[in-house]
C-alpha positions in Angstrom: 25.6 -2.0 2.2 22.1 -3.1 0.5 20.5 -2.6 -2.6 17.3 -2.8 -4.2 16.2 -2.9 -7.8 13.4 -0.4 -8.7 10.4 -0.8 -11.2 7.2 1.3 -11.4 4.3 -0.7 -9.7 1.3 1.4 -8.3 0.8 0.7 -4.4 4.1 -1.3 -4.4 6.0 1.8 -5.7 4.4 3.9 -2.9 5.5 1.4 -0.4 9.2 1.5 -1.5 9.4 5.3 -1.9 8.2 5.3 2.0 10.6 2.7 3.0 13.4 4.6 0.9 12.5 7.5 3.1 13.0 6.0 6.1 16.2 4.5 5.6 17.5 7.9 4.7 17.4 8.7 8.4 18.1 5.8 9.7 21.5 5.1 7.1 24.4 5.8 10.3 24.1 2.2 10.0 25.0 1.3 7.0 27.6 2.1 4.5 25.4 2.8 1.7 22.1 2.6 0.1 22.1 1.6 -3.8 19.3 1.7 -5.4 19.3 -0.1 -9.0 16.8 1.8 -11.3 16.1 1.3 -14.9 16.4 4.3 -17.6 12.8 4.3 -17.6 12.2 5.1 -14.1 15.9 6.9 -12.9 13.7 9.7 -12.5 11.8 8.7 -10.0 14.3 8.4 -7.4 16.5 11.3 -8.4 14.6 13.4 -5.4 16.4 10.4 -3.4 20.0 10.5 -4.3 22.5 12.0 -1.6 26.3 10.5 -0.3 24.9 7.5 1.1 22.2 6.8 -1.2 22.9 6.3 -4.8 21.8 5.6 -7.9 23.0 2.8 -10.6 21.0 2.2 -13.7 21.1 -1.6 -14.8 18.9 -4.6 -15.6 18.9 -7.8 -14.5 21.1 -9.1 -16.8 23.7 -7.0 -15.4 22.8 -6.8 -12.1 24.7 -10.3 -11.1 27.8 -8.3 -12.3 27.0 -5.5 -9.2 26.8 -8.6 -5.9 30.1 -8.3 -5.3 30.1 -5.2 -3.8 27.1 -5.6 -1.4 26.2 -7.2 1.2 22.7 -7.9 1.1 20.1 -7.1 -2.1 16.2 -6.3 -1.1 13.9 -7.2 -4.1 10.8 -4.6 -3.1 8.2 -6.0 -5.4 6.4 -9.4 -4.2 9.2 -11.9 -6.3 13.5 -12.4 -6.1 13.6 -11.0 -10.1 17.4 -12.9 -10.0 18.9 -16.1 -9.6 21.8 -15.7 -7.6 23.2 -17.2 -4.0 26.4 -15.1 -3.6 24.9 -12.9 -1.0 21.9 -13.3 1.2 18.3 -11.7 -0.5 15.5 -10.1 1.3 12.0 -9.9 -0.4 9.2 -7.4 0.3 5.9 -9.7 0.0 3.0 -7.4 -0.2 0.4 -9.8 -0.8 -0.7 -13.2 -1.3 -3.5 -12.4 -3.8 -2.6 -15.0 -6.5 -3.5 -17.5 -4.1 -6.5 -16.3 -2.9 -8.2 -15.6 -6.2 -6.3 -18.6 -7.9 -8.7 -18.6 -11.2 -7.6 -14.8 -11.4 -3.7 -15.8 -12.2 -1.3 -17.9 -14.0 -0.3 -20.7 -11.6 3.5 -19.7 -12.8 3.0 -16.7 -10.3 2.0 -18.5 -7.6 5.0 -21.3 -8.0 7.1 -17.9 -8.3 5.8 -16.5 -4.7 5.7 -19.7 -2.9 9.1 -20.6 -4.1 11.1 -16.8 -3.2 9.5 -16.9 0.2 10.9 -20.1 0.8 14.1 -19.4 -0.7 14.6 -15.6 0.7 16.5 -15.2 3.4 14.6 -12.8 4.7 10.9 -12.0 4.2 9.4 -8.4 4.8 5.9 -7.7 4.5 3.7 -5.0 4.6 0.6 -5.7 7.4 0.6 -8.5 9.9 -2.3 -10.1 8.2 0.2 -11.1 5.2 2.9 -12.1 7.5 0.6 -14.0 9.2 -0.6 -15.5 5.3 2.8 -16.4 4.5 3.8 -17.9 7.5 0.4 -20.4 7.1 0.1 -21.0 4.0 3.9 -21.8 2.9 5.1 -22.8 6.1 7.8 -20.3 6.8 9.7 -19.9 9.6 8.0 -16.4 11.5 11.6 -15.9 12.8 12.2 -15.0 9.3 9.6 -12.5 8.5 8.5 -9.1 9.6 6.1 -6.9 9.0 7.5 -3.4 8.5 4.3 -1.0 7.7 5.0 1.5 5.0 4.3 5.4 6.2 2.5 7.8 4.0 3.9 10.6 1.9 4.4 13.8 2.6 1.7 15.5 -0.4 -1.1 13.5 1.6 -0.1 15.4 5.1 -1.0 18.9 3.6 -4.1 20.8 3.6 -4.7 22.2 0.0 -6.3 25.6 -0.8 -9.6 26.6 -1.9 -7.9 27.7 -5.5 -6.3 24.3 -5.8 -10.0 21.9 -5.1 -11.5 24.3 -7.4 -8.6 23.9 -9.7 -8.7 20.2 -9.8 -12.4 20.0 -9.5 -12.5 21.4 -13.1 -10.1 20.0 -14.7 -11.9 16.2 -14.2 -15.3 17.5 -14.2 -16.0 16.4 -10.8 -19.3 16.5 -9.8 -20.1 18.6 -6.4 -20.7 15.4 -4.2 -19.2 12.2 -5.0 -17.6 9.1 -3.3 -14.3 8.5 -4.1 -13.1 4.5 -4.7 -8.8 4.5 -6.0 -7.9 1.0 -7.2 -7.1 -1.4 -10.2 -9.3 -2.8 -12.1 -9.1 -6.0 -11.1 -11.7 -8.3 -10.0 -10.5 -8.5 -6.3 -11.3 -5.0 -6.1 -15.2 -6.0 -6.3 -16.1 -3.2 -8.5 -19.1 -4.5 -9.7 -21.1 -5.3 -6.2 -20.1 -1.3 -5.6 -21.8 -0.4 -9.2 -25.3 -3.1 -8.0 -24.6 -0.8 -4.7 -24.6 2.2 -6.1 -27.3 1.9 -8.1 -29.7 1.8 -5.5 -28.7 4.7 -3.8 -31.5 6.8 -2.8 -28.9 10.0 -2.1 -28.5 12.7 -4.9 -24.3 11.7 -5.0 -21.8 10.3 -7.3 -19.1 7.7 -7.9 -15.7 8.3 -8.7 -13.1 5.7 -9.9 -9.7 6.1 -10.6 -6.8 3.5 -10.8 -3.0 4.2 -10.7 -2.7 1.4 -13.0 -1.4 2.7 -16.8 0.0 -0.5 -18.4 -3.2 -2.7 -18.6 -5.6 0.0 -20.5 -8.3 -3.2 -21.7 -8.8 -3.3 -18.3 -9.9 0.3 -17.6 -12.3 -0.4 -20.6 -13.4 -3.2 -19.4 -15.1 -1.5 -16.2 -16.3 1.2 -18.3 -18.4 -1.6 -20.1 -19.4 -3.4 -16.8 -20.6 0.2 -15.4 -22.5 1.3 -18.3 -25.0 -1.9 -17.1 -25.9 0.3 -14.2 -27.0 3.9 -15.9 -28.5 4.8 -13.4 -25.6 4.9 -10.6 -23.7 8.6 -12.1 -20.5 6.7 -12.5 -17.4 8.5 -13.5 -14.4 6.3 -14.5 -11.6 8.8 -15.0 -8.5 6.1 -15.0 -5.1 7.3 -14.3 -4.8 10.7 -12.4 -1.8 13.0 -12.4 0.4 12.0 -9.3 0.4 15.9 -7.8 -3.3 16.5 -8.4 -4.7 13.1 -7.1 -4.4 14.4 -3.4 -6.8 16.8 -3.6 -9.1 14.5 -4.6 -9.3 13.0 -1.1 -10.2 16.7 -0.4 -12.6 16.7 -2.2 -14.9 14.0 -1.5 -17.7 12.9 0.7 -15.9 9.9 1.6 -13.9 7.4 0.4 -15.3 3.6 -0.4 -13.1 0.6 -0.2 -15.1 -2.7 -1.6 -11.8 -5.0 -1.8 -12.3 -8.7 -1.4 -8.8 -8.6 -0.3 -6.0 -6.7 0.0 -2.5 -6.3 1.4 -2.4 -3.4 3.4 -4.9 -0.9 1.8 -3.3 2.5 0.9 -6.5 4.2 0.1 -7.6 4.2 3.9 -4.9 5.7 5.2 -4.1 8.4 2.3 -8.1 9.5 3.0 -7.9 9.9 7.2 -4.4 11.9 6.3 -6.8 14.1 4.1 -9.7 14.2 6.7 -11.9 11.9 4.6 -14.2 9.3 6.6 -13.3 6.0 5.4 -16.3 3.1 4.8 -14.8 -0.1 3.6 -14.6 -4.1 4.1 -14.2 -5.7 7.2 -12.2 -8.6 5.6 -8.1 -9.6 5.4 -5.8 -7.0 6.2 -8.4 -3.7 6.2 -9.6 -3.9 9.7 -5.5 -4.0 10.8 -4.9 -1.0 8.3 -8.0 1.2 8.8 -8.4 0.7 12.7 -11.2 1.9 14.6 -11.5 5.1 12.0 -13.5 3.3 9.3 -17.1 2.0 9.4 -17.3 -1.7 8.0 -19.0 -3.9 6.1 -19.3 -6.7 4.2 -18.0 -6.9 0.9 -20.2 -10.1 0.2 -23.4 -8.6 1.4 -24.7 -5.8 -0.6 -27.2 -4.6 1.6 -25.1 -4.1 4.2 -22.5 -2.3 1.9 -26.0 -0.2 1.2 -26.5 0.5 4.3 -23.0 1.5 5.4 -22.2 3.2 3.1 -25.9 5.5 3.2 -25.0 5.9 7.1 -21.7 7.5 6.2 -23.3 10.1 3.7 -26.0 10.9 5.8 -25.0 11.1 8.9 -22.7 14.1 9.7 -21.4 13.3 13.0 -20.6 9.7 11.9 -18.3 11.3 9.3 -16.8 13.7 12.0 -16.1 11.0 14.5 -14.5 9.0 11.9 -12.8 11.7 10.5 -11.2 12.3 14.5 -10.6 8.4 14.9 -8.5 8.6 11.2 -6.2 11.7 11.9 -5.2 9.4 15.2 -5.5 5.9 13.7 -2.6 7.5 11.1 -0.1 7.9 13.6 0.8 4.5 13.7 2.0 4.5 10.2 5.7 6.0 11.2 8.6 5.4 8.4 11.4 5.3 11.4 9.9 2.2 12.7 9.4 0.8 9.8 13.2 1.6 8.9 14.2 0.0 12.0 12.4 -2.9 10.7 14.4 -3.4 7.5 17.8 -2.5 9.0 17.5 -5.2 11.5 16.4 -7.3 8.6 19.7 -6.3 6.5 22.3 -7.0 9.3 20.4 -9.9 10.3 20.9 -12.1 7.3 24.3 -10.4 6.3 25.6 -11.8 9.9 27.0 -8.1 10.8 27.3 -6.9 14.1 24.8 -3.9 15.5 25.9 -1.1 16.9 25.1 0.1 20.6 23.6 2.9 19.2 21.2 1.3 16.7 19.9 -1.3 19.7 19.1 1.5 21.7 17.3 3.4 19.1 15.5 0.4 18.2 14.1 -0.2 21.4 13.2 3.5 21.8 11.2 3.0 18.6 9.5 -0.7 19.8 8.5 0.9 22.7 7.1 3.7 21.0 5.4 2.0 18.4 6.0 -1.5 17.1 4.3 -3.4 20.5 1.4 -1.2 19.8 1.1 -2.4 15.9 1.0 -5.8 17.1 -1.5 -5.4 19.7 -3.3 -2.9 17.5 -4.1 -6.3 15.0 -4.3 -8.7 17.4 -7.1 -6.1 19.0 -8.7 -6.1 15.2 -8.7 -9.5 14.6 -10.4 -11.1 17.5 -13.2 -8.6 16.6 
């Protein structure tokens, strides 16, 4: 049996839904799934809820009270949010930003990370680039970590129709070409080099920001205030987007820009090429792993190169078709079985249960498949 406590985080919330998904098919494994949700967010994983997966609501002051009926508890957002050593604790580590950008954040968060990867008993993360992070700089033992690759949801796998773009084209006022960049307003996310960029584009096209971010609004404003330094770029900062209609904006534009000084797997890349929309980003931590050979690099230090990447993509139609072809197959590594497999090793692993015949066969059905080629996949990316 295994749990995990749920909150509403952005990419992070993505990651679990996907992993949640997964499970689902893979639970002939395991007795049950709990998942332990707050009153805020119960409704959220409703669409989840079946005989083997259920839903509690609790907090964490009550969650100590729950232990003794599982066997193992997965905290899915980056820290252990409970003291307890009754029964062994997975963590899902989806980035080691704090450290990287240590002027950015408190130094109690990075104490916080350091210390629940050393004291988790298991460590899952989300790319081989963090895995690889965590095992360096904390000195973890890589016998206890894994990356398991979330997949991507189903409403980015459709192909919407001509009523729908127009539908959300007007309701956002979106102008008729424009480059799409999703992603928090944080400095990491090296919004302002895209807005110096972006101003010197020669190409009649526009930029479009949106962030799934809702609980930090002073930071929303304060991009609107570094953009308006640039008036000359046609920048349109719309913020948060309804979850349904934010799709379609893949689908609707030229391409999708990623800028990030780092991040942890990069959700935006892989959303587009689902959505047949070329992909120019950063060549640097875990994008070149993530994106594959179906983005055009750059970067994210050197400007003019950004310029000129970015120019080649919106200019160059049969760039953006190859890349658009190399996406659709780059995608198919992204499979929520495997990445199942991952955490349900992980579970019976530190919970010292036995596997079943069954689940070892399937599991090296789904290595063979898959898994060897992720690892080779990064260790082809990183020795570029």
């Amino acid at each position: 049996m295994t749990s995990k406590i749920a909150h509403l985080k952005s990419g992070m919330m993505r990651v679990l839904c996907t992993y949640i998904k997964g499970l689902e098919k893979g639970l002939r494994d395991i007795d049950s799934l709990i998942l332990f949700v707050t009153k805020d967010n119960r409704m959220s994983f409703e669409k989840y809820s079946s005989k083997k997966i259920k839903l509690k609501n609790t907090d964490n002051s009550k969650l100590i009270q729950e232990l003794r009926f599982v066997d193992v508890i997965h905290f899915a957002f980056n820290e252990i949010e409970l003291e307890q050593n009754l029964i062994p604790t997975v963590v899902t580590i989806c980035d080691l930003i704090p450290e990287h950008f240590p002027d950015l954040f408190p130094e109690s968060i990075r104490k916080k990370r350091r210390y629940d990867c050393q004291n988790a008993d298991f460590i899952i993360t989300i790319s081989e680039y963090v895995r690889d992070d965590v095992i360096a700089r904390y000195g973890i033992d890589s016998k206890k970590i894994r990356c398991a690759y979330p997949s991507i949801e189903e409403i980015y796998k459709k192909k919407f129709k001509s009523s729908e773009l127009s539908r959300v084209k007007k309701k956002y006022h979106l102008p008729e070409k424009f480059l799409l960049y999703p992603a928090t307003a944080r400095p990491h996310k090296n919004h302002e080099t895209l807005f110096k960029v972006f101003n010197n584009i020669r190409t009649d096209i526009s930029l479009v920001l949106t962030t799934g971010e809702t609980h930090r609004p002073e930071r929303l404003e304060n991009l609107r205030m570094t953009s308006n330094k640039y008036t000359n770029s046609r920048i349109k900062i719309l913020g948060h987007i309804e979850e349904n209609d934010f799709p379609v904006f893949y689908s609707l534009a030229h391409a999708v820009v990623i800028p990030s000084l780092s991040e942890g797997f990069g959700y935006p890349a892989i959303e587009a090429m689902a959505l047949s929309c070329p992909v120019v980003c950063s060549n640097v931590t875990s994008l070149p792993e993530i994106a594959g050979n179906g983005a055009l690099y750059f970067d994210p230090n050197d400007p003019n190169d950004m310029l000129k990447k970015i120019e080649m993509v919106m200019n160059n139609s049969k760039l953006r078709e190859n890349l658009i072809k190399l996406g659709k197959k780059n995608i198919k590594r992204f499979d929520e079985i495997i990445s199942a497999s991952v955490l349900l090793s992980a579970y019976r692993e530190v919970s010292g249960q036995s596997f079943s015949k069954e689940f070892f066969k399937r599991l090296r059905n789904w290595s063979k498949r898959s898994m060897v080629k992720q690892r080779d996949h990064y260790d082809q990316s990183s020795s570029k």
